[in-house]
N, C-alpha and C positions, 0 to 999 in steps of 0.2 A: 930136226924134223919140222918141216913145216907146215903152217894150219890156215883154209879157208875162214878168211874171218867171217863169224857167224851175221845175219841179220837181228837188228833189233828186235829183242824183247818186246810183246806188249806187256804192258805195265799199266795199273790202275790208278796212275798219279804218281808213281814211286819211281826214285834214280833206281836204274841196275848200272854195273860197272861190270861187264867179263874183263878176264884178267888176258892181258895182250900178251902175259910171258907163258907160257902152259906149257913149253916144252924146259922148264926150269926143273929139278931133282925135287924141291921139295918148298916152292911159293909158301910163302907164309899169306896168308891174305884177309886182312881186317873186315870188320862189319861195322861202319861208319854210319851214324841217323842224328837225327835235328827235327825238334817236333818244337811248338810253340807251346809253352806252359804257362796257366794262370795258378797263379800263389802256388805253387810248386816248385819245392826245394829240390830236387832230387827225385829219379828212380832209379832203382839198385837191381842189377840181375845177380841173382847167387850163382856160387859155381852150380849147384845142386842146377841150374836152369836147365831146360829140354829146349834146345834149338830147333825150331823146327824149320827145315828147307829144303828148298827145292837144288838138286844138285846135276853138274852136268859132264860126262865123260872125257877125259882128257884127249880123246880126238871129236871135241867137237860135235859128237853125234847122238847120247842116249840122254836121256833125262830119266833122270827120277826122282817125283813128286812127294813131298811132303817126310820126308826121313827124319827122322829123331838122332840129335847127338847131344850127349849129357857127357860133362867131365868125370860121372863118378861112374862110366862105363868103360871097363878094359876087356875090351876083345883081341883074342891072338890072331895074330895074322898070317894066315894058311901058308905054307911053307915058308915060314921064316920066326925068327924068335922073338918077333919086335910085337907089342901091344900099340890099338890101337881104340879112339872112341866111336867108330862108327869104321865098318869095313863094308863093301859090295862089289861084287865081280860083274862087269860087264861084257857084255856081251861080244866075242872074239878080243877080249881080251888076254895075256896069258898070267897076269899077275894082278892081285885082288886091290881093289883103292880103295884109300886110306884118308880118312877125316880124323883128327887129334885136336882137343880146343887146347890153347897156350894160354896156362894161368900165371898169374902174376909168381909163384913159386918156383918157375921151370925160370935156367936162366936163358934164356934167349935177348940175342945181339936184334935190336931191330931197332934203328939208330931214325927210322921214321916216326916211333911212338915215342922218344927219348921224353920222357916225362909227365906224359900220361897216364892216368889210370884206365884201368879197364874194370868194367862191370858194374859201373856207373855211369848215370849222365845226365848233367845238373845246368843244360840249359846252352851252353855253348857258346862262342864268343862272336857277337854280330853274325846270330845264325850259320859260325861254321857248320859242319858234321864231326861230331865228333866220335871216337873211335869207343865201343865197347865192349868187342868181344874178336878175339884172332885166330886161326885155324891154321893148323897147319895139315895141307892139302896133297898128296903123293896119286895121281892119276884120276884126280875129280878137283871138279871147284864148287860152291854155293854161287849160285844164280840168283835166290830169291828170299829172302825172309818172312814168315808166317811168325807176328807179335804174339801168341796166342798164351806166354808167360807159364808158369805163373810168374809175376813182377812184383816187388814192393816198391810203393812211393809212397814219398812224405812230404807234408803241405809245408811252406815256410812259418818261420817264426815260431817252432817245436811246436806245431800242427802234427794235428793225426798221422796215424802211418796207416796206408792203408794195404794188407796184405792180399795175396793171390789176382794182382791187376791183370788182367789179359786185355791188349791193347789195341787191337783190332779193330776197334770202336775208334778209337785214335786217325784212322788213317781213311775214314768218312766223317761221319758229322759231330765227332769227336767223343772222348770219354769223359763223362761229368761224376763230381760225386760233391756232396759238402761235407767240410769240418765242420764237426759240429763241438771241436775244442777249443778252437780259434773265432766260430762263428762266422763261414766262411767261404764261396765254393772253390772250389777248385775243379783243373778240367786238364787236361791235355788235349792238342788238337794240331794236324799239319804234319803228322809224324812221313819223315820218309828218309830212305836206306839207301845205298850203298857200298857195292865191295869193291876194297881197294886189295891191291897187292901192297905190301910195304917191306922195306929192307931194314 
């Protein structure tokens, strides 16, 4: 089946990527970001996280704005036996779509993340993007990412930890806070996203 490809996204400064395979059975499709950090070691998303995103119908055509998918959510999936973390029927569609986040436990072949962690991201290597979090996607994709966390980040040099970061701030004139164990600020600032497909 084939699909008009859509026009560009606006976007607030931030990469989007739609996924160019949509008539695939079951895209896995990464959430890839590169933010610039001062004395920051590390920020960590828990599985416990609430993704929140903007997601878009596998023909191309319905959006729905700001949906919540958390790993420690099993929803049944309306005629069938399979769970999933976030389910929605769209509109003339005849079977319900399915969002799943793939945690590091599930064994999944995906030979594009071969040695990456996910649910972290400590900086990047000459401002790659690196990968954090993976979906597995059955008649919808994520379009958009809202940072809104909660996050933990921790400063370098066993620097504070700073819990419930919402990052959003991040991706205008940046999130600031100081250590005050290290004696020191710290900030993140530059953050911006991308969805890949990966095999």
């Amino acid at each position: 089946k084939l699909h008009t490809p859509l026009p560009p996204l606006p976007s607030l400064g931030l990469s989007f990527a739609l996924s160019p395979a949509r008539a695939l059975p079951m895209p896995l499709i990464g959430l890839f970001m590169k933010a610039t950090m001062e004395n920051i070691e590390k920020i960590e998303f828990p599985e416990t996280t609430d993704w929140t995103l903007d997601v878009l119908s596998g023909n191309g055509v319905d959006v729905r704005e700001r949906v919540t998918v958390n790993a420690q959510d099993e929803v049944e999936v309306p005629n069938s036996k399979a769970t999933a973390n976030f389910t929605c029927k769209f509109e003339g569609s005849k079977q319900a779509a399915t969002i799943s986040i793939v945690t590091m436990s599930r064994k999944v072949e995906c030979r594009d993340l071969k040695g990456q962690t996910l649910g972290v991201y400590s900086g990047g290597a000459r401002g790659q993007l690196e990968p954090i979090a993976l979906f597995d996607c059955r008649g919808m994709e994520p379009t958009r990412w809202y940072p809104v966390g909660p996050f933990r980040v921790t400063a370098v040099d066993g620097g504070k930890c700073f819990e419930d970061v919402d990052l959003r701030e991040a991706q205008g004139d940046g999130w600031c806070e100081y250590d005050d164990k290290k004696d020191q600020p710290v900030g993140i600032s530059e953050l911006e996203f991308e969805f890949k497909v990966v095999k």
